[in-house]
C-alpha positions as CSV (number, residue, x, y, z in Angstrom):
1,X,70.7,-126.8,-14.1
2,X,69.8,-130.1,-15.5
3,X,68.6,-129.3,-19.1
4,X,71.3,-130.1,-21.3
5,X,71.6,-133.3,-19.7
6,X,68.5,-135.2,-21.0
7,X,65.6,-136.6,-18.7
8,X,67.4,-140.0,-18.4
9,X,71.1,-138.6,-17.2
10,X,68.8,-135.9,-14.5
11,X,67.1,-138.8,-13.0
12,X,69.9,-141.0,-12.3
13,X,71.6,-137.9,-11.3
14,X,68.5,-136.6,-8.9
15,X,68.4,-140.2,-7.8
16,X,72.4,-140.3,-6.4
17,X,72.5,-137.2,-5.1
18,X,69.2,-138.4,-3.2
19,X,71.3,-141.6,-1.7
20,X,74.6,-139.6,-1.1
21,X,72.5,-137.3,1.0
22,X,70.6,-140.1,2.8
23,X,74.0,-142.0,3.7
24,X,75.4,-138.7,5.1
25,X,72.6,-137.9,7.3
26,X,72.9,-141.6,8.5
27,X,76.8,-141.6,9.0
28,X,78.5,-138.1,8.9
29,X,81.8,-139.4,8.5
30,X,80.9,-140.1,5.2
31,X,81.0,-136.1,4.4
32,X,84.1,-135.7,4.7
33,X,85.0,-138.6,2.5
34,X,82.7,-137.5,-0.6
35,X,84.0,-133.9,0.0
36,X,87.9,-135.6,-0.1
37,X,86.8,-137.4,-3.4
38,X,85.3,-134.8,-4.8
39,X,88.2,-131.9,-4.3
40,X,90.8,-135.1,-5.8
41,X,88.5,-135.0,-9.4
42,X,88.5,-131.7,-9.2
43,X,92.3,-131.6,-9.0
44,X,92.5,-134.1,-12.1
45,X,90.3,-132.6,-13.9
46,X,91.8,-129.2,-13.9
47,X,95.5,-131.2,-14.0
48,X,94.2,-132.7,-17.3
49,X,93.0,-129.4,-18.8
50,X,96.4,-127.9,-18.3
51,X,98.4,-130.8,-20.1
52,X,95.9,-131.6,-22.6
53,X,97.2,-129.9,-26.1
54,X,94.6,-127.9,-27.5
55,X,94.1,-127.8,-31.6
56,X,94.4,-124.5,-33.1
């Protein structure tokens, strides 16, 4: 899943997801906070891909 990214970028990467997981386990309200966040960049990011102009 990882191997495009470079051993530097997976790390930091493995590392986050580790804390985000911890924090949820310790307050579950926090799930539903990361899963609004994350559904809002999704939402830009697909807003942005529509407007961008593509080169032909």
């Amino acid at each position: 899943m990882t191997q495009n990214l470079g051993h530097v970028v997976s790390i930091v990467l493995a590392a986050l997801l580790i804390i985000i997981g911890w924090l949820v386990i310790v307050n579950p309200a926090l799930l539903a906070w990361f899963v609004g966040l994350v559904l809002i960049l999704v939402g830009v990011a697909i807003l942005a891909g529509v407007l961008t102009p593509r080169d032909r």
